[in-house]
MDTraj code that builds the backbone (N, CA, C; nanometers):
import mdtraj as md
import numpy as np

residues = "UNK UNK UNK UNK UNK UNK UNK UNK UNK UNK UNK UNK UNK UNK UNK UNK UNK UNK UNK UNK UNK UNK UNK UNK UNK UNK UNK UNK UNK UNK UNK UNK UNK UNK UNK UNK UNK UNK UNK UNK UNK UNK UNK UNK UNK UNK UNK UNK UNK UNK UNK UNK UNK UNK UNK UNK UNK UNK UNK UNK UNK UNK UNK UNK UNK UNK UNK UNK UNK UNK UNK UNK UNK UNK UNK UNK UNK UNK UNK UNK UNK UNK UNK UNK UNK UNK UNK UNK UNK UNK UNK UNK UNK UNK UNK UNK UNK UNK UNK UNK UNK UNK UNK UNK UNK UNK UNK UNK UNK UNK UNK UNK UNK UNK UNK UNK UNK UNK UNK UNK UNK UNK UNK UNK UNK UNK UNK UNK UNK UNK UNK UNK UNK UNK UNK UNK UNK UNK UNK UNK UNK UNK UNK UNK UNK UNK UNK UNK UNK UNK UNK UNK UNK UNK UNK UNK UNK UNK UNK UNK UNK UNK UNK UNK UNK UNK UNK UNK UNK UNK UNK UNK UNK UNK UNK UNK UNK UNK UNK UNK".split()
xyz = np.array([
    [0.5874, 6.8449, -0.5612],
    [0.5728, 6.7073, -0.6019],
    [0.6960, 6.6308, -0.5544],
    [0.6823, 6.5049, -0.4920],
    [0.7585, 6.4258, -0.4669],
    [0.8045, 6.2955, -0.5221],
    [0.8892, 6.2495, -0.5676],
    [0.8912, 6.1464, -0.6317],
    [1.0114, 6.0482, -0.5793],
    [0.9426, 5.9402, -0.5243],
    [1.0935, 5.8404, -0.4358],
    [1.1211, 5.7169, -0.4887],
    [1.1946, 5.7273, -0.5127],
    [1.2365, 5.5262, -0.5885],
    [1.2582, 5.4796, -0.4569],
    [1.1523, 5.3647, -0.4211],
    [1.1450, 5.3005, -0.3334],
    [1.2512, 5.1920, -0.2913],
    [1.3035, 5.1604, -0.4058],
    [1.4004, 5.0323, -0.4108],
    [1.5658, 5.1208, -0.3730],
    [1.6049, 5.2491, -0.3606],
    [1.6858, 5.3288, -0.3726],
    [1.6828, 5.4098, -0.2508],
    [1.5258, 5.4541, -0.2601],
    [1.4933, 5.6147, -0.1077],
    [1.5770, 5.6833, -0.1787],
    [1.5959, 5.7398, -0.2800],
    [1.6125, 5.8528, -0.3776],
    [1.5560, 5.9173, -0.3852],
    [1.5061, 6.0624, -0.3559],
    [1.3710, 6.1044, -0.3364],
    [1.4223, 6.2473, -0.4347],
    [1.3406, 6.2825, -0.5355],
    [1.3454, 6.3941, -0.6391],
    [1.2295, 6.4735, -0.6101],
    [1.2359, 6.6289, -0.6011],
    [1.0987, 6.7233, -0.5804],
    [1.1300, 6.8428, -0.6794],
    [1.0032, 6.9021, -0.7034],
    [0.9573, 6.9771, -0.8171],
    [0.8951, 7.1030, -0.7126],
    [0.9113, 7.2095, -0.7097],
    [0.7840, 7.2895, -0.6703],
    [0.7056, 7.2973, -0.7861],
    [0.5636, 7.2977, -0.7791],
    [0.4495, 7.3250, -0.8249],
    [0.3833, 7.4573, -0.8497],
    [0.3365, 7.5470, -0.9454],
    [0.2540, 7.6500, -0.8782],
    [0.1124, 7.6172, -0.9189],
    [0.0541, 7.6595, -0.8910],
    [-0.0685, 7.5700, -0.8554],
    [-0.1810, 7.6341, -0.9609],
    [-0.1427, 7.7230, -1.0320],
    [-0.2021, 7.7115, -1.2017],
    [-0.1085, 7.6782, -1.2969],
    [-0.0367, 7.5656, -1.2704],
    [-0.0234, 7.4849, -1.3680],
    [-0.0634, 7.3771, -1.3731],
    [-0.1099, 7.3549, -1.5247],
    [-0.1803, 7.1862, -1.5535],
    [-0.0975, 7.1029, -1.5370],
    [0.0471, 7.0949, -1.5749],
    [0.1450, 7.0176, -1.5899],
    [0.2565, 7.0362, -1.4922],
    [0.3594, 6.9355, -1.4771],
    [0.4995, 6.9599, -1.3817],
    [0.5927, 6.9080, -1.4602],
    [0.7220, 6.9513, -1.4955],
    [0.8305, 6.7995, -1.5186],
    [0.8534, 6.8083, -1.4234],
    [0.9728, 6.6803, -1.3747],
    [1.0982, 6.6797, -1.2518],
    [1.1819, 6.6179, -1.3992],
    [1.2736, 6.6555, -1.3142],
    [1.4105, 6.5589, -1.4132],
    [1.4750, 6.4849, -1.3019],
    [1.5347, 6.3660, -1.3165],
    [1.5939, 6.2740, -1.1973],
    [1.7074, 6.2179, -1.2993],
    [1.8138, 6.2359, -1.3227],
    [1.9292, 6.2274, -1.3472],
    [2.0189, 6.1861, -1.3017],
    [2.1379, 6.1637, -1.3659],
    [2.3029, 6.1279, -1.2719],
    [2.3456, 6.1614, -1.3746],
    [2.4055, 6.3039, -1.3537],
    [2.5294, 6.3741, -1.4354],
    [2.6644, 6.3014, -1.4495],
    [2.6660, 6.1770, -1.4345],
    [2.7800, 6.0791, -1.4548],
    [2.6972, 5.9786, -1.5312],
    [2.6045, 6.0084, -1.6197],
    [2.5613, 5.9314, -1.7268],
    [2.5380, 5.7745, -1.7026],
    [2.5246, 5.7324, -1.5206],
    [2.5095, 5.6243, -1.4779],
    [2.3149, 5.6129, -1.5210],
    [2.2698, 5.4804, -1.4716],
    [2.1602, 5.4373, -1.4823],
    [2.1010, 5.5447, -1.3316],
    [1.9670, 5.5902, -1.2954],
    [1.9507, 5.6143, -1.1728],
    [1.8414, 5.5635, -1.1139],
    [1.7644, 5.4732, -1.2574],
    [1.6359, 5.3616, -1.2497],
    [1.6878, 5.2462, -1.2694],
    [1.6195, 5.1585, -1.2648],
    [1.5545, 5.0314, -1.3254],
    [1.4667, 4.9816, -1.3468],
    [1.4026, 4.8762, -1.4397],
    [1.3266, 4.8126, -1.4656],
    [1.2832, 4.7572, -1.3340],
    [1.1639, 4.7552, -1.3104],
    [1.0793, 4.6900, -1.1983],
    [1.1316, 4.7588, -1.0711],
    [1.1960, 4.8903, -1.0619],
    [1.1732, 4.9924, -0.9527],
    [1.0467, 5.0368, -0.9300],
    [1.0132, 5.0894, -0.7972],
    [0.8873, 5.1238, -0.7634],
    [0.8779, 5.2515, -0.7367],
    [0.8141, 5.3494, -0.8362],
    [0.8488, 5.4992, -0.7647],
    [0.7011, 5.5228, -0.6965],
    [0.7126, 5.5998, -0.6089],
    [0.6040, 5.6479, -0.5533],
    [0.5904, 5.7946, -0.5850],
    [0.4501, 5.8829, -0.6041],
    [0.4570, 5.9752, -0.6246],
    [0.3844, 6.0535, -0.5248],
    [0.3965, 6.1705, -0.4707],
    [0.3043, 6.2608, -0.3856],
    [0.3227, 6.4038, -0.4141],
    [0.1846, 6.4034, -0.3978],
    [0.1533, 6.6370, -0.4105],
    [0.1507, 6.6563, -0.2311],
    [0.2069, 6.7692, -0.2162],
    [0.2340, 6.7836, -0.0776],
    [0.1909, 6.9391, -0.0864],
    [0.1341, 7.0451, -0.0036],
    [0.1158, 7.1642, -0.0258],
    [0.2586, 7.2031, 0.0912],
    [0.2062, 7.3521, 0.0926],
    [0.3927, 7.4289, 0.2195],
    [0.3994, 7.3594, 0.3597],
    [0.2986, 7.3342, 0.3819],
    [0.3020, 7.2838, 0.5018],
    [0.3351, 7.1229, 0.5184],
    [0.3416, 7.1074, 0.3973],
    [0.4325, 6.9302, 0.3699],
    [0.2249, 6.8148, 0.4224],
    [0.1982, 6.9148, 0.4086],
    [0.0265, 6.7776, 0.4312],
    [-0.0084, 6.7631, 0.2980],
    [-0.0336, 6.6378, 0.2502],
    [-0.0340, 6.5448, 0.1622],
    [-0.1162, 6.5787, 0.0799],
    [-0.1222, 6.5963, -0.0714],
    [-0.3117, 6.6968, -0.0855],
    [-0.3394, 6.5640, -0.2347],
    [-0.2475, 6.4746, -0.2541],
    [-0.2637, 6.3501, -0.3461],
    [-0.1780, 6.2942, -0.3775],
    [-0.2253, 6.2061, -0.3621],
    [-0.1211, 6.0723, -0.4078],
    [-0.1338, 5.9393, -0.2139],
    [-0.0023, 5.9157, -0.1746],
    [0.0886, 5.8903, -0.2873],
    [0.0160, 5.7704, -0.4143],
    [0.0820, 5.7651, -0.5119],
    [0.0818, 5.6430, -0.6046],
    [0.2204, 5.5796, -0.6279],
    [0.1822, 5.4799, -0.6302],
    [0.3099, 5.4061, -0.7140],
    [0.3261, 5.3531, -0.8621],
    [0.4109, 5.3588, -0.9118],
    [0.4360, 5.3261, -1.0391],
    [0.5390, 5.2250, -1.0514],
    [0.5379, 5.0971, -1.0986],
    [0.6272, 5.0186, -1.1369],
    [0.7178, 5.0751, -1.2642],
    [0.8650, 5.0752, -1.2894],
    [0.9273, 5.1109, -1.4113],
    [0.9239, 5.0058, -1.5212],
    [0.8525, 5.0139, -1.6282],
    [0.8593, 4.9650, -1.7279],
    [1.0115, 4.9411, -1.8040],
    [1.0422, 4.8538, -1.9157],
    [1.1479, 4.8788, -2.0047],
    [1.1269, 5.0112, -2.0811],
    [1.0117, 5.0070, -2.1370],
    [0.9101, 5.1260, -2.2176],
    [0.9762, 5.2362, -2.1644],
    [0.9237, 5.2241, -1.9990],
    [0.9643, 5.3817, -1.9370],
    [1.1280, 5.4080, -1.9545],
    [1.1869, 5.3117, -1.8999],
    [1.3068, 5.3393, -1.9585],
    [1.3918, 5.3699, -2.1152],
    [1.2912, 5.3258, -2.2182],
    [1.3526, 5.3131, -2.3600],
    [1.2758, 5.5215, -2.3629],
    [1.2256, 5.5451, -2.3174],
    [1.1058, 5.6435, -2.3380],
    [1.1814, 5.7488, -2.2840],
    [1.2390, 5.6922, -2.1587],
    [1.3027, 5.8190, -2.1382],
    [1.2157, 5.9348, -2.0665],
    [1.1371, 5.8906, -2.0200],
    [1.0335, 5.9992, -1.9132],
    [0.9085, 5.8929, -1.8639],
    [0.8333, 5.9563, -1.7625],
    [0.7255, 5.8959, -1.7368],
    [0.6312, 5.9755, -1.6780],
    [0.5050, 5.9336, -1.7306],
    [0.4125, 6.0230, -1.7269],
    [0.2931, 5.9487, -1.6168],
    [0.2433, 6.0339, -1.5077],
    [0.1919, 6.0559, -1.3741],
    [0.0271, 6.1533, -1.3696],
    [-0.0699, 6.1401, -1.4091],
    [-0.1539, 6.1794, -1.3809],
    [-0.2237, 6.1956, -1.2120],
    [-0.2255, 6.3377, -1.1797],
    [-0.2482, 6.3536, -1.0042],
    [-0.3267, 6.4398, -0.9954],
    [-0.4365, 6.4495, -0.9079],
    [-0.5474, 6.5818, -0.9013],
    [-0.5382, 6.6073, -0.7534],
    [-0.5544, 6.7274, -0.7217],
    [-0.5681, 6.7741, -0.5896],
    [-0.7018, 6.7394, -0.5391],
    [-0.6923, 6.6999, -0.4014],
    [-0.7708, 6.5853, -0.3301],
    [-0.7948, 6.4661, -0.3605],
    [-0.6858, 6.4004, -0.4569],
    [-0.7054, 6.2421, -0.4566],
    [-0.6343, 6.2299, -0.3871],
    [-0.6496, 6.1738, -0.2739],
    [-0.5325, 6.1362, -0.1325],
    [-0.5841, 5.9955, -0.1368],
    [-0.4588, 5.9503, -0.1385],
    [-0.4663, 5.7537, -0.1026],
    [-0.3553, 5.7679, 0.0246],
    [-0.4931, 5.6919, 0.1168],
    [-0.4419, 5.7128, 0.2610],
    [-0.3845, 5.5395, 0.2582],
    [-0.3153, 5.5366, 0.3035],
    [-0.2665, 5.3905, 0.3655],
    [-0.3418, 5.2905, 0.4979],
    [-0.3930, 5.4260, 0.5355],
    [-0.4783, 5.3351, 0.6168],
    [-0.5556, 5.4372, 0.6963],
    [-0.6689, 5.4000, 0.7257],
    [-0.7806, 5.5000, 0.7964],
    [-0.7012, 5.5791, 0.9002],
    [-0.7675, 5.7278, 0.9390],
    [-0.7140, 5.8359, 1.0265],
    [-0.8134, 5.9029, 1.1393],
    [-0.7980, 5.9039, 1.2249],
    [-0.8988, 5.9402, 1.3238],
    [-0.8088, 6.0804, 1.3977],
    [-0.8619, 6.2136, 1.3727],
    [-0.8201, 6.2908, 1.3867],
    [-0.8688, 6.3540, 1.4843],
    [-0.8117, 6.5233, 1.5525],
    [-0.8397, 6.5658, 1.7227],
    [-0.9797, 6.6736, 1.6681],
    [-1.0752, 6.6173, 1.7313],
    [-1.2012, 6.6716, 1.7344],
    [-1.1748, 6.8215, 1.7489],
    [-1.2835, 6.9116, 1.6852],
    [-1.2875, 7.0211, 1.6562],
    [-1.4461, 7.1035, 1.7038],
    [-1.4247, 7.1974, 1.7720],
    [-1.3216, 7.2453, 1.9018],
    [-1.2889, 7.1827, 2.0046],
    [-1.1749, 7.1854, 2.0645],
    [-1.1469, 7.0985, 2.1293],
    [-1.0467, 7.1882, 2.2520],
    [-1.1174, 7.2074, 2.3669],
    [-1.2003, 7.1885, 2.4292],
    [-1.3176, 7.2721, 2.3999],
    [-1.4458, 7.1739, 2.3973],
    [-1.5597, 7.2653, 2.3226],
    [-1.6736, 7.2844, 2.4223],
    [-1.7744, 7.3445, 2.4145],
    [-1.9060, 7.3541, 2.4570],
    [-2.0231, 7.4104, 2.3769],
    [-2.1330, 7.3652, 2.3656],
    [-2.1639, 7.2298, 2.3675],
    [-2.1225, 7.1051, 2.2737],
    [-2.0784, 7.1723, 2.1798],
    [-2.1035, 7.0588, 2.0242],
    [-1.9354, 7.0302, 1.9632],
    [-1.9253, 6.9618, 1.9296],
    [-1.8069, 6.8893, 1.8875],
    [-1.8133, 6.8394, 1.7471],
    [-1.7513, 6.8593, 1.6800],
    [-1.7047, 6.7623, 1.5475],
    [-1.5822, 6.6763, 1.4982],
    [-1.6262, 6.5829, 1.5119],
    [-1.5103, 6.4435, 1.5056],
    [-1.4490, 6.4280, 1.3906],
    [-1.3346, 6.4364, 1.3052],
    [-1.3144, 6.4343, 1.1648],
    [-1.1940, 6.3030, 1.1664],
    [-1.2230, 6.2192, 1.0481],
    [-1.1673, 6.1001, 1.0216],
    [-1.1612, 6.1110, 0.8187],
    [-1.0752, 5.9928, 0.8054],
    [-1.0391, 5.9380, 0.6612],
    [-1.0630, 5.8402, 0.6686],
    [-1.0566, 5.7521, 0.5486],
    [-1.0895, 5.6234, 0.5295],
    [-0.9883, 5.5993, 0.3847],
    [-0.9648, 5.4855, 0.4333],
    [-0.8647, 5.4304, 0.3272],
    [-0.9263, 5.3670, 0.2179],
    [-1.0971, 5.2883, 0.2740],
    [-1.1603, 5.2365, 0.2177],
    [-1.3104, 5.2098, 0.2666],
    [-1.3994, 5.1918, 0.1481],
    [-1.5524, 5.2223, 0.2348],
    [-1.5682, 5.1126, 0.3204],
    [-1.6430, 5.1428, 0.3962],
    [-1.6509, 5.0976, 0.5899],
    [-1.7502, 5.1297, 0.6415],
    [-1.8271, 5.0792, 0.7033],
    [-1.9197, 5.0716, 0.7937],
    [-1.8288, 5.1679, 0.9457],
    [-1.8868, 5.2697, 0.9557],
    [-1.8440, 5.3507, 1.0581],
    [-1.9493, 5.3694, 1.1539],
    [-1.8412, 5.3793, 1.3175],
    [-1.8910, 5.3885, 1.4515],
    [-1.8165, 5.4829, 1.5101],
    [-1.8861, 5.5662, 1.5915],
    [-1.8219, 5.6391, 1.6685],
    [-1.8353, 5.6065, 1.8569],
    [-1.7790, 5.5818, 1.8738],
    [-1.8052, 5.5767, 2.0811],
    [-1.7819, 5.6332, 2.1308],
    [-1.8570, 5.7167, 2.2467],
    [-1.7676, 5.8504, 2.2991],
    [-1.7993, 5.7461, 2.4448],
    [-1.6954, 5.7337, 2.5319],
    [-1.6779, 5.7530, 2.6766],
    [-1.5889, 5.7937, 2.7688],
    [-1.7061, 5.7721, 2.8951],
    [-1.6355, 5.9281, 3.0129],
    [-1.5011, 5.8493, 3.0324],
    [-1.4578, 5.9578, 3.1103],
    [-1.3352, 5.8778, 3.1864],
    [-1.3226, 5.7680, 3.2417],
    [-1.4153, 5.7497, 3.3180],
    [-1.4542, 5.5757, 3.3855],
    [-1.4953, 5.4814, 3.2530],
    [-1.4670, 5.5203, 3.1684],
    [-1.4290, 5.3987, 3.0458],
    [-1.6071, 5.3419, 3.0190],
    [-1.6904, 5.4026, 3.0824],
    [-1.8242, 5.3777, 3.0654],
    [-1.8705, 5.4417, 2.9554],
    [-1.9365, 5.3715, 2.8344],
    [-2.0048, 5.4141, 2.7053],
    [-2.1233, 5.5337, 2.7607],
    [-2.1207, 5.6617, 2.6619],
    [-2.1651, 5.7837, 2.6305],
    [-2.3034, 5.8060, 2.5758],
    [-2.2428, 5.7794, 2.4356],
    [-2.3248, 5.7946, 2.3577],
    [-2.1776, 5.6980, 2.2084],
    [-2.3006, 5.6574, 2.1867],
    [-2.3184, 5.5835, 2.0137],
    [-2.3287, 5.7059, 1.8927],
    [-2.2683, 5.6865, 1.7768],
    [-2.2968, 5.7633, 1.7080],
    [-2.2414, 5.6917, 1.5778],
    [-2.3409, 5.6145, 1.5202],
    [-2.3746, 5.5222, 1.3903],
    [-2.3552, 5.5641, 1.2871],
    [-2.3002, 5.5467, 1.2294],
    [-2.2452, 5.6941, 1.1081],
    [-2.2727, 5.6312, 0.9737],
    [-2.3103, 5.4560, 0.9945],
    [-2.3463, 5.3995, 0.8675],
    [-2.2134, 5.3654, 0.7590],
    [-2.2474, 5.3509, 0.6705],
    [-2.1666, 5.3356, 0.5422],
    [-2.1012, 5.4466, 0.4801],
    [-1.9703, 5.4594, 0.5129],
    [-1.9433, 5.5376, 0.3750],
    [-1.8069, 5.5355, 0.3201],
    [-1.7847, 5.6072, 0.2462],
    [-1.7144, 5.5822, 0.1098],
    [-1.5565, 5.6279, 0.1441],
    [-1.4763, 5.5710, 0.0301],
    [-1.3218, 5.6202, 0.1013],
    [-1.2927, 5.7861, 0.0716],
    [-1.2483, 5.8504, 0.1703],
    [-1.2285, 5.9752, 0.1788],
    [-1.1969, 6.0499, 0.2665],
    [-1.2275, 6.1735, 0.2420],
    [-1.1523, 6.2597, 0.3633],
    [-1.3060, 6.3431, 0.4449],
    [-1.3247, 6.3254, 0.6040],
    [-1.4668, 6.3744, 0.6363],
    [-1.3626, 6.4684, 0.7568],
    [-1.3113, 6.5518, 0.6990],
    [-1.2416, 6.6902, 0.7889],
    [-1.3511, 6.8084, 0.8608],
    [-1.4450, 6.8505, 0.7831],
    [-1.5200, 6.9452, 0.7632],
    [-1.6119, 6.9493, 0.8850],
    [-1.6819, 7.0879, 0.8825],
    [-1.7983, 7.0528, 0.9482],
    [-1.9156, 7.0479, 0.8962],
    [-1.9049, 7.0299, 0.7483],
    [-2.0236, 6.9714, 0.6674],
    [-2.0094, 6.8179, 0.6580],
    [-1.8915, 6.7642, 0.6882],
    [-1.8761, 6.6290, 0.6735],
    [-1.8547, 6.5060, 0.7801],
    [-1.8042, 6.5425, 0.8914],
    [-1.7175, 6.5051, 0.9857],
    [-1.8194, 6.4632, 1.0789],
    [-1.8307, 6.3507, 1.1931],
    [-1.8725, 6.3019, 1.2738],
    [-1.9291, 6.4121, 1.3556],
    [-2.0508, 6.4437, 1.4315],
    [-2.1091, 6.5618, 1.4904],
    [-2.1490, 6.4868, 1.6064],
    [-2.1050, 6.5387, 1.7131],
    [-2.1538, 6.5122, 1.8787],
    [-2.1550, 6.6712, 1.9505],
    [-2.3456, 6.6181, 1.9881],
    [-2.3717, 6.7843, 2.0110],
    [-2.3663, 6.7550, 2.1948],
    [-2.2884, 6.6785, 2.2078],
    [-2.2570, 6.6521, 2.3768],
    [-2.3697, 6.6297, 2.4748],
    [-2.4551, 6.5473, 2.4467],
    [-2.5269, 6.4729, 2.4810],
    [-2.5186, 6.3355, 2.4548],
    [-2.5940, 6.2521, 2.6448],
    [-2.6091, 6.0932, 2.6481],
    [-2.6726, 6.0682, 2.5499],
    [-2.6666, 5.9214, 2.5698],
    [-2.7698, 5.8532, 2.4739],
    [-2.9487, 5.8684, 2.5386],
    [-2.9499, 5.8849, 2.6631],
    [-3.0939, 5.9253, 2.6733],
    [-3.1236, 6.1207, 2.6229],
    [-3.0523, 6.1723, 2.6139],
    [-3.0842, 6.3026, 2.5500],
    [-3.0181, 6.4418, 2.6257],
    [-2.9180, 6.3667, 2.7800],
    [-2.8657, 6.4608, 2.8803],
    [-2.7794, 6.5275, 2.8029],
    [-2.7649, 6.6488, 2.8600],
    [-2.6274, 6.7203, 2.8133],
    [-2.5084, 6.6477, 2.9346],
    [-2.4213, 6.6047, 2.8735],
    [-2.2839, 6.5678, 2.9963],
    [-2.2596, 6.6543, 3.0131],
    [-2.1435, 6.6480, 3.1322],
    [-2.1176, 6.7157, 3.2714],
    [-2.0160, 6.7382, 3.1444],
    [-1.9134, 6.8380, 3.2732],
    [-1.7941, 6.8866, 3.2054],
    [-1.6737, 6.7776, 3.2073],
    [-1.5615, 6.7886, 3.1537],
    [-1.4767, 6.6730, 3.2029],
    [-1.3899, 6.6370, 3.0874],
    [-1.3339, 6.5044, 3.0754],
    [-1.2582, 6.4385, 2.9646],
    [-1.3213, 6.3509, 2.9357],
    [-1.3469, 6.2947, 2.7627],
    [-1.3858, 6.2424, 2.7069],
    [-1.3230, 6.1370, 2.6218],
    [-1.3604, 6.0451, 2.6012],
    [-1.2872, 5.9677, 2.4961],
    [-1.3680, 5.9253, 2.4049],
    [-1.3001, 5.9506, 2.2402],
    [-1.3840, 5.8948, 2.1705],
    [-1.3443, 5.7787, 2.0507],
    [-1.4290, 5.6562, 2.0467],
    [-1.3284, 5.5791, 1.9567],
    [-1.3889, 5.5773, 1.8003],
    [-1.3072, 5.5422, 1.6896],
    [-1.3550, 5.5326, 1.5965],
    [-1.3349, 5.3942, 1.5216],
    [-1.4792, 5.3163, 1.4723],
    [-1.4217, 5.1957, 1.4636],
    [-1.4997, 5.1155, 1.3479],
    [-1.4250, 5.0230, 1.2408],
    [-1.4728, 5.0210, 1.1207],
    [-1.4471, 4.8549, 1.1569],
    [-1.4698, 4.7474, 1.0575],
    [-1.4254, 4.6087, 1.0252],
    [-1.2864, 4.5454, 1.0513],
    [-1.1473, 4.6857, 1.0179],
    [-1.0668, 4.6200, 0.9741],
    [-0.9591, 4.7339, 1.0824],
    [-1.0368, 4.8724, 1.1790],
    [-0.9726, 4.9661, 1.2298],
    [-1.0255, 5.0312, 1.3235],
    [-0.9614, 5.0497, 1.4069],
    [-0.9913, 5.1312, 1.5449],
    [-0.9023, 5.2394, 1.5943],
    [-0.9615, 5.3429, 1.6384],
    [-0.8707, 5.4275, 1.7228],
    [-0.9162, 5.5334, 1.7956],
    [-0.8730, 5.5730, 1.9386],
    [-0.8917, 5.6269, 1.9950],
    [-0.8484, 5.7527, 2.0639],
    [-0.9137, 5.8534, 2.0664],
    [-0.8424, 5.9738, 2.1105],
    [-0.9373, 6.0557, 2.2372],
    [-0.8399, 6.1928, 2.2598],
    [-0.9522, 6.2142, 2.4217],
    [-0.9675, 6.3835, 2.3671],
    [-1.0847, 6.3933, 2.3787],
    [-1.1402, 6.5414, 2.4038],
    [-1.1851, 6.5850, 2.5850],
    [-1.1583, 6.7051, 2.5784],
    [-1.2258, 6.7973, 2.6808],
    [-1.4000, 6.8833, 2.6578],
    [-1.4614, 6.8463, 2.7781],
    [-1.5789, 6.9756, 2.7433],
    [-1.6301, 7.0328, 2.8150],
    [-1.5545, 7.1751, 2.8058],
    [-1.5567, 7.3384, 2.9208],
    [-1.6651, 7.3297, 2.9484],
    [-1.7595, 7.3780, 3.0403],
    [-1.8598, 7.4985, 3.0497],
    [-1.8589, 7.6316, 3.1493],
])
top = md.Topology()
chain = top.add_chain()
for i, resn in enumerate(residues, 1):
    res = top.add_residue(resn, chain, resSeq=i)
    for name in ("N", "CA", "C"):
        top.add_atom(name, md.element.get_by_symbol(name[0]), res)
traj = md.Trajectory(xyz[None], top)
């Protein structure tokens, strides 16, 4: 667990073990100074070993309360991730044949598009993904699916690919390969 006073970049961590319901941290100054304030902004994050993010972050404004109180209390569940802003991640397998899976986040629900084109920057194939909700689509039960075929039904050639991902408010683009 991470915990940073934003107004400071003071940053306090806890290891976790991961059957426990609960964590403290203690954040102190053994010189009996203040090490908050009122209307500091802490942010909080669960991070697993590999330091990838598994919830949070949140922020918390410091109350007087929190300060008269003398602790503050943080409710966090593994897989609530608040992304800051949508993520378009490296397709899986990559370099693949035939089939591909595209995995993205969302910061917030969005009308999602996928575009795959060739190298000559000429459109592929479309892949309409509709509405959905803020979250994490990593998986290959979840994640954008291109079974490497045009939009008339060809299988493409071999080569480099690009594919974009693109909502109301976000776009981004990355390049796959596909062996045969």
């Amino acid at each position: 667990m991470l915990a940073k006073n934003l107004r400071t970049s003071v940053i306090a961590s806890k290891n976790v073990e991961s059957d426990k319901s609960q964590v403290s941290a203690v954040w102190a100054n053994l010189n009996r100074k203040s090490v908050i304030q009122v209307n500091d902004k802490i942010e909080f994050t669960l991070v697993d070993e590999k330091g990838t993010i598994v919830s949070g972050p949140y922020q918390r404004t410091i109350t007087s309360t929190d300060i008269n109180n003398a602790y503050l209390s943080v409710q966090m569940c593994v897989d609530d991730v608040r992304l800051k802003e949508p993520i378009l991640a490296q397709n899986f397998p990559n370099p693949f044949n035939p089939e591909t899976w595209i995995p993205f986040q969302l910061n917030r629900a969005a009308n999602v598009t996928i575009q795959i084109y060739n190298v000559s920057g000429n459109p592929v194939r479309t892949l309409n993904l509709g509405h959905k909700s803020i979250g994490s689509y990593m998986t290959t039960s979840n994640a954008a699916y291109w079974d490497g075929k045009n939009k008339t039904g060809e299988t493409v050639s071999s080569g480099v690919y690009f594919y974009t991902l693109q909502t109301k408010d976000f776009s981004a683009t990355r390049r796959m390969v596909i062996l045969k």
